[in-house]
TORKEZA-919527 format. One record per residue (C-alpha): residue number from 1; x, y, z; chain; residue in one letter. Coordinates in pm, whole numbers, plus 32768, in hexadecimal, padded with zeros to 4 digits. Example, Ala and Ser with C-alpha at 12.3 -4.5 7.8 and 13.67 -1.06 7.14 Angstrom:
# residues 2
SITE nuro   c1   c2   c3 ketor titor
SITE    1 84CE 7E3E 830C     A     a
SITE    2 8557 7F96 82CA     A     s
***
This chain:
# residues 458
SITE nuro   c1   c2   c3 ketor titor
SITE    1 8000 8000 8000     A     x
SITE    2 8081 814C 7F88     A     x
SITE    3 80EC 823D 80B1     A     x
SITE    4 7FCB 832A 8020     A     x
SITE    5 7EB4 8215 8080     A     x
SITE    6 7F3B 81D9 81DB     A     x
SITE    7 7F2F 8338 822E     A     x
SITE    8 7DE4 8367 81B9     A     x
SITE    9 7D92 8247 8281     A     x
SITE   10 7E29 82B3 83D1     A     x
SITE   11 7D8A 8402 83BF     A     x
SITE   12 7C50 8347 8450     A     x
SITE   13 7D17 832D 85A2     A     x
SITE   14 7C76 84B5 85B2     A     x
SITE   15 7B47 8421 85BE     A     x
SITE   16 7BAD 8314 86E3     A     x
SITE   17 7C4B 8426 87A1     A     x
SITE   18 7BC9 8581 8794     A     x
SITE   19 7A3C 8550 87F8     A     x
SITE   20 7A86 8427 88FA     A     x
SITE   21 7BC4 8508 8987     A     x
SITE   22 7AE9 863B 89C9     A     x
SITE   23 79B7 855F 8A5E     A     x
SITE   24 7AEB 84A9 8B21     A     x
SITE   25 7B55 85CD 8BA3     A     x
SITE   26 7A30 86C6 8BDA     A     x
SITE   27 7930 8601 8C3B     A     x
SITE   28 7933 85F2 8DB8     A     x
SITE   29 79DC 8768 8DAB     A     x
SITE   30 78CA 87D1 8CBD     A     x
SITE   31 779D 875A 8D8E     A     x
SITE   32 7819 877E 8EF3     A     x
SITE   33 78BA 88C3 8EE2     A     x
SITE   34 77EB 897A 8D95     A     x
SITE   35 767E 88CF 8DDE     A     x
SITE   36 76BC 8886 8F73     A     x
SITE   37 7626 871D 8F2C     A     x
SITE   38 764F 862B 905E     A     x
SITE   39 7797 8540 9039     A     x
SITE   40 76D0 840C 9080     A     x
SITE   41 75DD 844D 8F77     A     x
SITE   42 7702 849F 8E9C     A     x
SITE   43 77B3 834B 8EB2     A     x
SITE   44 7661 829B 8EB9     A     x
SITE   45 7620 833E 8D53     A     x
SITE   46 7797 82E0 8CE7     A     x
SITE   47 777A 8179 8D85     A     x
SITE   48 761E 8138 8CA0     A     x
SITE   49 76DB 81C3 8B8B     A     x
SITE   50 77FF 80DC 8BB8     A     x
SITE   51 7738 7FB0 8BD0     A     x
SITE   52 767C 7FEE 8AC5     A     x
SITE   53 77BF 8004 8A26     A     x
SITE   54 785E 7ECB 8A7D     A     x
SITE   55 7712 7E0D 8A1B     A     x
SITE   56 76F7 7EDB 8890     A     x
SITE   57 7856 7E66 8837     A     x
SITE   58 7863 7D0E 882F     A     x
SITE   59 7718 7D2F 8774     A     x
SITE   60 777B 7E35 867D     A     x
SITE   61 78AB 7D57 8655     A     x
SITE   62 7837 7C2E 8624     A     x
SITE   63 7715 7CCD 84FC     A     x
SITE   64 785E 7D86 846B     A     x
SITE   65 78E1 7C3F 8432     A     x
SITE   66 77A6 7B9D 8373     A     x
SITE   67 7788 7CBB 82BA     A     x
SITE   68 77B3 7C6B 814E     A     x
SITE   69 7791 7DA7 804E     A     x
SITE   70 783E 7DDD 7F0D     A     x
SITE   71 78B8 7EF4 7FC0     A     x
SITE   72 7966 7E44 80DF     A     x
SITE   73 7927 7DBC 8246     A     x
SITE   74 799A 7F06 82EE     A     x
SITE   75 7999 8031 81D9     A     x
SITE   76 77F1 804D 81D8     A     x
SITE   77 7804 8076 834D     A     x
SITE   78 78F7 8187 8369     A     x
SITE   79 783D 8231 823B     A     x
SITE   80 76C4 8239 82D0     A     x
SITE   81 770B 8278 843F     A     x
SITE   82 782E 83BB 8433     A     x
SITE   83 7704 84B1 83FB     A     x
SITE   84 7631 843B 8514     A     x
SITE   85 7770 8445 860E     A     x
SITE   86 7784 85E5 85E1     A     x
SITE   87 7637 8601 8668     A     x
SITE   88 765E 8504 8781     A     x
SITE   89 77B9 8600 880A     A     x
SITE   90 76E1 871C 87F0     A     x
SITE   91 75B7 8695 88B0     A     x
SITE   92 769C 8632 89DF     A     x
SITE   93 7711 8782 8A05     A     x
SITE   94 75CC 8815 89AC     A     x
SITE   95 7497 87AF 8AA0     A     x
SITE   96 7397 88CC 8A7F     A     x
SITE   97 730D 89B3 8B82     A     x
SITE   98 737A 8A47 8CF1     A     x
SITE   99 7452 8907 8D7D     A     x
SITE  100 746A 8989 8EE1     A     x
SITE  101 72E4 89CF 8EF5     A     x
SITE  102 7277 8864 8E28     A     x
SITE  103 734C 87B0 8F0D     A     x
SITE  104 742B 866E 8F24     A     x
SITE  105 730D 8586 8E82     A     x
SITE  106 7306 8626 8D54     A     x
SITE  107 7471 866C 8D39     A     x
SITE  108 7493 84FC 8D8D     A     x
SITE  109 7375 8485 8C83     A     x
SITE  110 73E4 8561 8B80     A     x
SITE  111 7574 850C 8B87     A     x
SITE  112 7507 83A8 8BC2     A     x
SITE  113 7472 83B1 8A3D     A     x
SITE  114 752D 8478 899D     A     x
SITE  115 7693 83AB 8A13     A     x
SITE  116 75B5 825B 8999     A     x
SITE  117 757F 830A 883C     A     x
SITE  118 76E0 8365 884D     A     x
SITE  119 7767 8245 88A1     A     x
SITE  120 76B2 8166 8786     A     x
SITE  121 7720 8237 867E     A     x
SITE  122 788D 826A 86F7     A     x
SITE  123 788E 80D7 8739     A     x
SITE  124 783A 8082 85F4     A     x
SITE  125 793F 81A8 8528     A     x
SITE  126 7A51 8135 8608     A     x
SITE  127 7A46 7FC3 8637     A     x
SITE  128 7A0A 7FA9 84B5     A     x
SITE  129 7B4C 8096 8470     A     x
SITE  130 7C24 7FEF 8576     A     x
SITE  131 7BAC 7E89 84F5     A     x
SITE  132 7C42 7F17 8385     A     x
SITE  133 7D93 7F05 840C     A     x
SITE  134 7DFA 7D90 8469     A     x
SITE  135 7D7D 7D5A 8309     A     x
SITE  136 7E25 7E46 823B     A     x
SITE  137 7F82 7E33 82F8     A     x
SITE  138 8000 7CBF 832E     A     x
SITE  139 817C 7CCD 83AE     A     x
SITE  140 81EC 7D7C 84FF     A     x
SITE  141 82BD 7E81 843A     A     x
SITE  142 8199 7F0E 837C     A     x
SITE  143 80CF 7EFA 84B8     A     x
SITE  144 81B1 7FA0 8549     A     x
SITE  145 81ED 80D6 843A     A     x
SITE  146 8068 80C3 8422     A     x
SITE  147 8030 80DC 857B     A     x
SITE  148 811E 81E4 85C1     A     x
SITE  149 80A5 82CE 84B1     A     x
SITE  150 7F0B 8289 854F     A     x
SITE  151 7FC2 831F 8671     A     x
SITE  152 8055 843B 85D1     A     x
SITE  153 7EE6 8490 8542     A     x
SITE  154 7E66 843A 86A0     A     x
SITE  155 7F17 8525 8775     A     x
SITE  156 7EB6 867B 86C4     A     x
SITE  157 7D3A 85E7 8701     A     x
SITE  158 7DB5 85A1 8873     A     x
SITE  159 7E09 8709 8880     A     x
SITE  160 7CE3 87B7 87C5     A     x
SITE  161 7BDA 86DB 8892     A     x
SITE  162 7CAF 8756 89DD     A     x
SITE  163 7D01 88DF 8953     A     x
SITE  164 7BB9 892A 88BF     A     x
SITE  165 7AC6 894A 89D2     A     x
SITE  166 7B4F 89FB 8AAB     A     x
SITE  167 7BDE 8AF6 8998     A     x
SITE  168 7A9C 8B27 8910     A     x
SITE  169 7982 8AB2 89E9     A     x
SITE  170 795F 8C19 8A91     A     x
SITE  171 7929 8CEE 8945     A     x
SITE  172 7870 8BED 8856     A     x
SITE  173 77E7 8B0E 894E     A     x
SITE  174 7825 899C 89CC     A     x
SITE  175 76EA 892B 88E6     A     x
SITE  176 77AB 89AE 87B5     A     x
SITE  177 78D6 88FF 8818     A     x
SITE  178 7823 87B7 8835     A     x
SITE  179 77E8 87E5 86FC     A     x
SITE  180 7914 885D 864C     A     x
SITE  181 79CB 872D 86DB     A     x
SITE  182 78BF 863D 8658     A     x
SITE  183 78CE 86D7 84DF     A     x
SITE  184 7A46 86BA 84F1     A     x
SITE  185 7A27 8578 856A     A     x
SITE  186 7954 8504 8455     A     x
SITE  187 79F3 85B5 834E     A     x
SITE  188 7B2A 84CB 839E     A     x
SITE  189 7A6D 839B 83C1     A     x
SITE  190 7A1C 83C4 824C     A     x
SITE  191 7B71 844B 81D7     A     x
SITE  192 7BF2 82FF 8274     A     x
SITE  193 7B4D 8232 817D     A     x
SITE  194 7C06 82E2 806E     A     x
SITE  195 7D57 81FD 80D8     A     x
SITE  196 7C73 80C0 8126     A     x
SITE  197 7C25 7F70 806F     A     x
SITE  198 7BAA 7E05 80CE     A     x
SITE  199 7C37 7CB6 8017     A     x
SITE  200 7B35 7BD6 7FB6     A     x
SITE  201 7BFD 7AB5 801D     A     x
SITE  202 7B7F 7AF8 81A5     A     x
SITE  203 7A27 7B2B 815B     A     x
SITE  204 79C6 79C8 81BA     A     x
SITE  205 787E 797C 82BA     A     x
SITE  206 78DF 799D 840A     A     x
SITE  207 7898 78B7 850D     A     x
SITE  208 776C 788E 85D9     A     x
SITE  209 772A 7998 8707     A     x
SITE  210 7774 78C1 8835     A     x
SITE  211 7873 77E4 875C     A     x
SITE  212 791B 791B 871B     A     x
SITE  213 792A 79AC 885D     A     x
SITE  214 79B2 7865 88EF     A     x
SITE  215 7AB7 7851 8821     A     x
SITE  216 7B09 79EF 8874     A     x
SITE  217 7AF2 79B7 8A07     A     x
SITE  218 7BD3 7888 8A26     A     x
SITE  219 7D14 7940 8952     A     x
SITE  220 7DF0 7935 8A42     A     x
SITE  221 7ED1 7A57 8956     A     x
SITE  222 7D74 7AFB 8951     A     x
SITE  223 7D41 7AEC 8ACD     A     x
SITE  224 7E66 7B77 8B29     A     x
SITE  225 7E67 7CA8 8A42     A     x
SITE  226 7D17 7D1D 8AD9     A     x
SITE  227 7D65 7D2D 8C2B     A     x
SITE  228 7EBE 7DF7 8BD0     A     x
SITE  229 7DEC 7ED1 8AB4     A     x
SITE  230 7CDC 7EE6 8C1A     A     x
SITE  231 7DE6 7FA9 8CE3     A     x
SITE  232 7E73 807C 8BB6     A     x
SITE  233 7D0B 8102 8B86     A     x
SITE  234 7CD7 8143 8D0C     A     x
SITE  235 7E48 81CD 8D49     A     x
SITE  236 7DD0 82D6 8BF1     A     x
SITE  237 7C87 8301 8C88     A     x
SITE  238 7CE2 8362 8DDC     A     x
SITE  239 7E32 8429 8D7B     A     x
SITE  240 7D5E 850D 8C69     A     x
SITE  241 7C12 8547 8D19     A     x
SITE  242 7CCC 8582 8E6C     A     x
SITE  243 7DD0 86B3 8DD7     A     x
SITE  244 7CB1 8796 8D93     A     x
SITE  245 7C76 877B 8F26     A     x
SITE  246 7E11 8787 8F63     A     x
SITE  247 7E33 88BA 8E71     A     x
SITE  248 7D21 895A 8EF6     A     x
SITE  249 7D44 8903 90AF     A     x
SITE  250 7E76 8896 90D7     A     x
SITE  251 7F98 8963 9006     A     x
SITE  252 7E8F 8A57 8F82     A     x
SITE  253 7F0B 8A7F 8E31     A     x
SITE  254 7E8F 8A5D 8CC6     A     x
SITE  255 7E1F 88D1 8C51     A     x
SITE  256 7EAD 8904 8AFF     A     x
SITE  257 8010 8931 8B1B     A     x
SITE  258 7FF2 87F8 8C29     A     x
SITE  259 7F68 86DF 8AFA     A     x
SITE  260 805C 878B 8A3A     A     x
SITE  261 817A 86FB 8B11     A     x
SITE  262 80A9 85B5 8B59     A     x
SITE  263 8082 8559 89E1     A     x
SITE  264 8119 8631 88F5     A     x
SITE  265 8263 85E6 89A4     A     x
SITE  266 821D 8482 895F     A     x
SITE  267 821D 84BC 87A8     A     x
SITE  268 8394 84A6 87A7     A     x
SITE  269 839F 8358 8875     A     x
SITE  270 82BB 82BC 876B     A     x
SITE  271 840A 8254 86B2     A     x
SITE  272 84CD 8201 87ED     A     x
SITE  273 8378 80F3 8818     A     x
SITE  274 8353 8096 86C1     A     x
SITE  275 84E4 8037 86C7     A     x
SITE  276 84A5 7F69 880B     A     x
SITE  277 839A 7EA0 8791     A     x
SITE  278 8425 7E63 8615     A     x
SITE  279 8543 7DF8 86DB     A     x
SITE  280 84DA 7D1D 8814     A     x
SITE  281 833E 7D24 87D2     A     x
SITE  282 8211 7DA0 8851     A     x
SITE  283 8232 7CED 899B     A     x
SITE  284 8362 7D78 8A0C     A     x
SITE  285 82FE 7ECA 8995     A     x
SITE  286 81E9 7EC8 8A49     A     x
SITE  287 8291 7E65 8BB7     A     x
SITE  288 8397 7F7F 8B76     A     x
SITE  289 82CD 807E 8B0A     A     x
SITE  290 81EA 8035 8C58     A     x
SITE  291 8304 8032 8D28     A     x
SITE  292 835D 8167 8CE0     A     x
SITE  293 820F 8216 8CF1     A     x
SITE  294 8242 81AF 8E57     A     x
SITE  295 830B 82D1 8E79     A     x
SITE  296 81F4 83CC 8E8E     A     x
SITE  297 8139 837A 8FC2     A     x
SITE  298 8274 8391 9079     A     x
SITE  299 82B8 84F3 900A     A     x
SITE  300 8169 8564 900D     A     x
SITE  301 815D 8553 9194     A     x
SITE  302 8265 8643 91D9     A     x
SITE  303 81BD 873D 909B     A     x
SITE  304 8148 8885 913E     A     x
SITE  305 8171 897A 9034     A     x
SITE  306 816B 89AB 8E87     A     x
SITE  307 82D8 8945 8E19     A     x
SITE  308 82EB 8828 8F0C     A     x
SITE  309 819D 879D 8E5F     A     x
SITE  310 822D 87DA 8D10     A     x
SITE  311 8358 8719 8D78     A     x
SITE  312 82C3 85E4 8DFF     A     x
SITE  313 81B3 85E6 8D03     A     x
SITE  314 82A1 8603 8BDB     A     x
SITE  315 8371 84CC 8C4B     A     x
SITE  316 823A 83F9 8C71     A     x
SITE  317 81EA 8474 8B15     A     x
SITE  318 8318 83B1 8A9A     A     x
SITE  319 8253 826C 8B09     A     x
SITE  320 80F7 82CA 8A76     A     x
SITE  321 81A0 82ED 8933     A     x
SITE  322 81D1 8157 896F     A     x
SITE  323 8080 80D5 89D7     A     x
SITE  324 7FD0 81BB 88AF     A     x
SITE  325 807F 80E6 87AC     A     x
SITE  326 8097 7F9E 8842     A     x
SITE  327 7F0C 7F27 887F     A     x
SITE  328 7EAF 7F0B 8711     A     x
SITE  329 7FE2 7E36 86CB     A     x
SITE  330 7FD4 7D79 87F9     A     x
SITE  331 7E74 7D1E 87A1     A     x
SITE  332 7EA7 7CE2 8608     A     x
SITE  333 7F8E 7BD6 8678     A     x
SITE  334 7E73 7B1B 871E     A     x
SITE  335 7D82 7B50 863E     A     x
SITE  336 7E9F 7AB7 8537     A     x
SITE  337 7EA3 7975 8635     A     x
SITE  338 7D0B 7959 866B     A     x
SITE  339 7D17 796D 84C8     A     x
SITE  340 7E36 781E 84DC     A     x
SITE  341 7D26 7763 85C7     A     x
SITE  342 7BB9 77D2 850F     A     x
SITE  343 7C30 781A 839B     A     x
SITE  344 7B5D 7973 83D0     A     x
SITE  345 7BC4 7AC6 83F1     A     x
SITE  346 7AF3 7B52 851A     A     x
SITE  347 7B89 7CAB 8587     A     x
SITE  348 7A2A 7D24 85C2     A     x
SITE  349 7A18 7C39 86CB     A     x
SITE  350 7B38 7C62 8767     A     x
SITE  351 7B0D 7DC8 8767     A     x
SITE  352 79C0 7DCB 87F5     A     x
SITE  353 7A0A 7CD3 88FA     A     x
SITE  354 7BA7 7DC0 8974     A     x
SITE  355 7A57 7EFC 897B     A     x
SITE  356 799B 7E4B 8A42     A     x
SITE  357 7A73 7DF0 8B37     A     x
SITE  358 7B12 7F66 8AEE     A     x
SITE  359 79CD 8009 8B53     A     x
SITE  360 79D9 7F7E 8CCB     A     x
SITE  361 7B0F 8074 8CD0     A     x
SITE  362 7A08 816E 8C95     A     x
SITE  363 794B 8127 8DBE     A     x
SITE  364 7A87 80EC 8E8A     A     x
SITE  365 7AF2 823A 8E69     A     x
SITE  366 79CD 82BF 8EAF     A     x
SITE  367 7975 821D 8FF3     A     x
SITE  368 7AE9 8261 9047     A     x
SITE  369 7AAB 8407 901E     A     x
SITE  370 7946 83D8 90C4     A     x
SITE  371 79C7 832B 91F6     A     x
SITE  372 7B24 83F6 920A     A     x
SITE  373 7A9A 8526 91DC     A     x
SITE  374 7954 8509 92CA     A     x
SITE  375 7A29 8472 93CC     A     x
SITE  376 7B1E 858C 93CD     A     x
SITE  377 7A37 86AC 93E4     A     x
SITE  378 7A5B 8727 927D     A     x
SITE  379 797C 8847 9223     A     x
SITE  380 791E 889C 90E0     A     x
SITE  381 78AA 89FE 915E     A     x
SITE  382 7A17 8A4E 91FE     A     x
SITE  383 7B41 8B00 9157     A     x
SITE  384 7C1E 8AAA 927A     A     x
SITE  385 7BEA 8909 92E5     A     x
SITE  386 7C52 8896 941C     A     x
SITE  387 7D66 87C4 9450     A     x
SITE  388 7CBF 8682 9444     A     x
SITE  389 7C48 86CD 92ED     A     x
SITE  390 7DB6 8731 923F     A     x
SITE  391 7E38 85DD 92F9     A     x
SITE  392 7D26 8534 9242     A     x
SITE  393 7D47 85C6 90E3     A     x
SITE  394 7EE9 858F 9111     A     x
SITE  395 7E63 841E 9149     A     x
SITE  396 7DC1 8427 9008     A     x
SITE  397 7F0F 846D 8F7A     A     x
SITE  398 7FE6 83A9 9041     A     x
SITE  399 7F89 827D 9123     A     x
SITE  400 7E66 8210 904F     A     x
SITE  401 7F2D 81EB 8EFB     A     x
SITE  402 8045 814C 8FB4     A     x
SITE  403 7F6A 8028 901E     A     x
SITE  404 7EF9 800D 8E93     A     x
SITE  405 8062 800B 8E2B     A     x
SITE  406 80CA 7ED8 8EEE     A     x
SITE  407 7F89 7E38 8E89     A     x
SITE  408 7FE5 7E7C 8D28     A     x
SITE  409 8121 7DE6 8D44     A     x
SITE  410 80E0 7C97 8DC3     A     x
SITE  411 7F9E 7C71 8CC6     A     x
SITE  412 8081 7C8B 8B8D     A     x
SITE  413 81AE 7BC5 8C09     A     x
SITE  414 80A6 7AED 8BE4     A     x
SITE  415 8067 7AF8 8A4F     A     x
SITE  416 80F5 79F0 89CC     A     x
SITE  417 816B 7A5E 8852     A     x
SITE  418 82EE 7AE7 8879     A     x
SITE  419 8431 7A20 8801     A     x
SITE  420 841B 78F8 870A     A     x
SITE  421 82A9 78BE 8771     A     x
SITE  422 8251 7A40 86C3     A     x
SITE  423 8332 7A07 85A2     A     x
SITE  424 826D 7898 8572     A     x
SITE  425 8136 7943 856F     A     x
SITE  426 8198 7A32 8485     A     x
SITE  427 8204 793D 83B6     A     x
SITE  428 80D7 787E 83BA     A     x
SITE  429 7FE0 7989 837B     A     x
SITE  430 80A3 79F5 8248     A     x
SITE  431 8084 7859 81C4     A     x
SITE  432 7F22 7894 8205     A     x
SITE  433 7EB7 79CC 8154     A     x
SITE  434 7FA0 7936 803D     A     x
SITE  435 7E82 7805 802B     A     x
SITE  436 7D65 78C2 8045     A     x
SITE  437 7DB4 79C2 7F3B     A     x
SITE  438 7DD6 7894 7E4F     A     x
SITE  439 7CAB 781A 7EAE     A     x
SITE  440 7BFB 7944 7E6B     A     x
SITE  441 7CC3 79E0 7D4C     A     x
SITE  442 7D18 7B2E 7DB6     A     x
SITE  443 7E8D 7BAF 7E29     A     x
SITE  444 7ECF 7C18 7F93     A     x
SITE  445 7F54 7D83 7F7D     A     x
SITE  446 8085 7D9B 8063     A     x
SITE  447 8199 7E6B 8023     A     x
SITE  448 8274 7D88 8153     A     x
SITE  449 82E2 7C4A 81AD     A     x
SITE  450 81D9 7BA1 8245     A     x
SITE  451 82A8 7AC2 8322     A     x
SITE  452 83F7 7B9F 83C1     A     x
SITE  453 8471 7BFD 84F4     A     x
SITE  454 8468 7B59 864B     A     x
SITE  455 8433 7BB1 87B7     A     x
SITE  456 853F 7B80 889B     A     x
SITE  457 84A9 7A98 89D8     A     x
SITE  458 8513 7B57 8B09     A     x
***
């Protein structure tokens, strides 16, 4: 695949990052501290949202994979559901009327619908984009580039969804925000499918629901990756949602110039990452990148002022830039084995089942600001918080992700394609695409070796 098509590809990672970033992000700030709503009725509404989540991707998944269109599995998704996912953003930052007067119900009722409307379209965009990749890109080292340039798209979307409300929320209005993001969002959705294409040669029937979701919930490569990819999305969770509260409380500074250091400072690592794993594999890339992540919530105990957040925050940045790049491959690979034992391709499985079990992150997170911040006195009403609240918040930043960094660790120590057992994979999946492109007379475009470099066991 020309370098053109990959980049027009990638730009969808805009549409991944720069809606779910600013909901992410401004969410709790938005409707405890703009609208006053009650922090209990807050995480209730984000808890029904993320269950409703985990239970809509395995489905949409599993109906991406039976899809059969001359168009493709995956393109007719992303195509009908990008428009409806700019009006979803701008009804979550929209509800209608006095807030303070209608009260908590309706803030609660309204934000309750409009994250389920938002969350089927964005479900179906995304897991239909992401399920593109494994397909398109079959060796680690055009994983790799592939996945490093999605990151490259996905940070300036990372930034926008993080810079733009707060730039422009007081003079045009957090409703026309909403929706700003949303259009952008779309727009890239559809620009993505400029760089896309599906091979006929995988468009096969899938298996049967429960026989499929058998054979997805006893991978042992499978298993393993979730409950790492778990405490990645809880560590990003927590750490982004909780530095509107540090900016604000604790250091009293300005947010942007804070996920500047966090991820932009992370861009230049991509390379150092994408070198590491070409070299010794995902695996390893993964523990190391983790490990030294774990540098932050040691530093951001002792942080009482601007510079000595940008500091700490830019040195955990290096690490970011390693578990951004690393999910998509670590999970193509086991995909690639589930494909060895079925004969299918079933990304959309896969990636419905790693959002499912993504989506209880969701609700982790926000029972973990609902319970820290209640128990610690916070005030939404106060300038000035006591004590008890800044020790809280610096335990969003600190304590909380430590615990998810060990966890990480010992989860993908546990993933069991690195050395001579990822090269053999490799190998095998490029035999088998070989086969099946015979069988169905078509050519499989790939521009690599299907079958190179190994992971060094540890």
């Amino acid at each position: 695949m020309s370098l053109l098509s990959k980049l027009g590809y990638c730009s969808g990672s805009i549409t991944v990052a720069l809606p779910q970033y600013m909901i992410q992000t401004y969410i709790w700030f938005y409707y405890l501290t703009v609208l006053y709503m009650n922090a209990y009725w807050l995480a209730a509404a984000t808890t029904i949202w993320a269950v409703y989540n985990a239970f809509n991707d395995p489905l949409f998944g599993y109906l991406s994979d039976r899809t059969r269109t001359k168009w493709g599995r995956r393109i007719p998704w992303i195509a009908v559901f990008s428009a409806p996912l700019a009006l979803s953003t701008f009804l979550i930052f929209g509800p209608p009327g006095n807030a303070e007067v209608l009260g908590d119900l309706y803030l609660f009722t309204w934000l309750t619908a409009a994250l389920l409307l938002y969350d089927t379209c964005y479900t179906i965009v995304v897991l239909n984009w992401t399920a593109l990749y494994p397909e398109m890109f079959t060796s680690n080292v055009e994983r790799s580039q592939v996945s490093t340039i999605r990151q490259l798209f996905s940070v300036p979307g990372l930034l926008a969804g993080v810079a733009i409300p707060p730039l422009f929320a007081s003079t045009i209005g957090w409703p026309s925000v909403g929706l700003a993001v949303g259009l952008v969002a779309a727009l890239f959705a559809l620009v993505s499918l400029t760089g896309s294409h599906e091979s006929h040669e995988f468009q096969q029937p899938t298996l049967p629901p429960f026989k499929a979701m058998k054979h997805t919930l006893s991978n042992q490569s499978f298993l393993a990756f979730v409950a790492y990819n778990f405490q990645v999305e809880y560590i990003i969770a927590v750490a982004s949602g909780a530095l509107p509260f540090f900016a604000d409380y604790v250091i009293h500074a300005d947010i942007i110039p804070l996920f500047v250091a966090l991820f932009v400072v992370g861009i230049p690592a991509f390379a150092l990452w994408n070198r590491i794993n070409v070299k010794r594999g995902p695996r390893t890339a993964a523990i190391l990148s983790m490990a030294w992540l774990g540098l932050m919530p040691a530093g951001i105990l002792f942080v009482n002022d601007f510079w000595s957040a940008v500091v700490v925050l830019s040195i955990a940045g290096l690490g970011i830039g390693g578990f951004m790049i690393l999910p998509d491959i670590l999970i193509a690979f086991t995909i690639d084995a589930d494909e060895l034992k079925t004969g299918v391709r079933r990304e959309g499985s896969y990636y419905g089942f790693n959002a499912f079990i993504m989506r209880f992150a969701m609700v982790a997170q926000s029972w973990t600001y609902a319970v820290l911040l209640s128990l610690s006195g916070f005030d939404e009403h106060l300038l000035l918080q006591p004590e008890s609240a800044v020790v809280a918040i610096k335990l969003l930043m600190s304590l909380v992700p430590l615990i998810a960094i060990l966890l990480a660790i010992f989860f993908i120590s546990k993933y069991p394609y690195h050395g001579q057992a990822l090269a053999q994979l490799q190998m095998q999946i490029s035999e088998l695409h070989i086969q099946k492109k015979e069988q169905s007379g078509s050519y499989l475009d790939c521009d690599t070796p299907c079958a190179q470099n190994s992971d060094s066991a540890p």
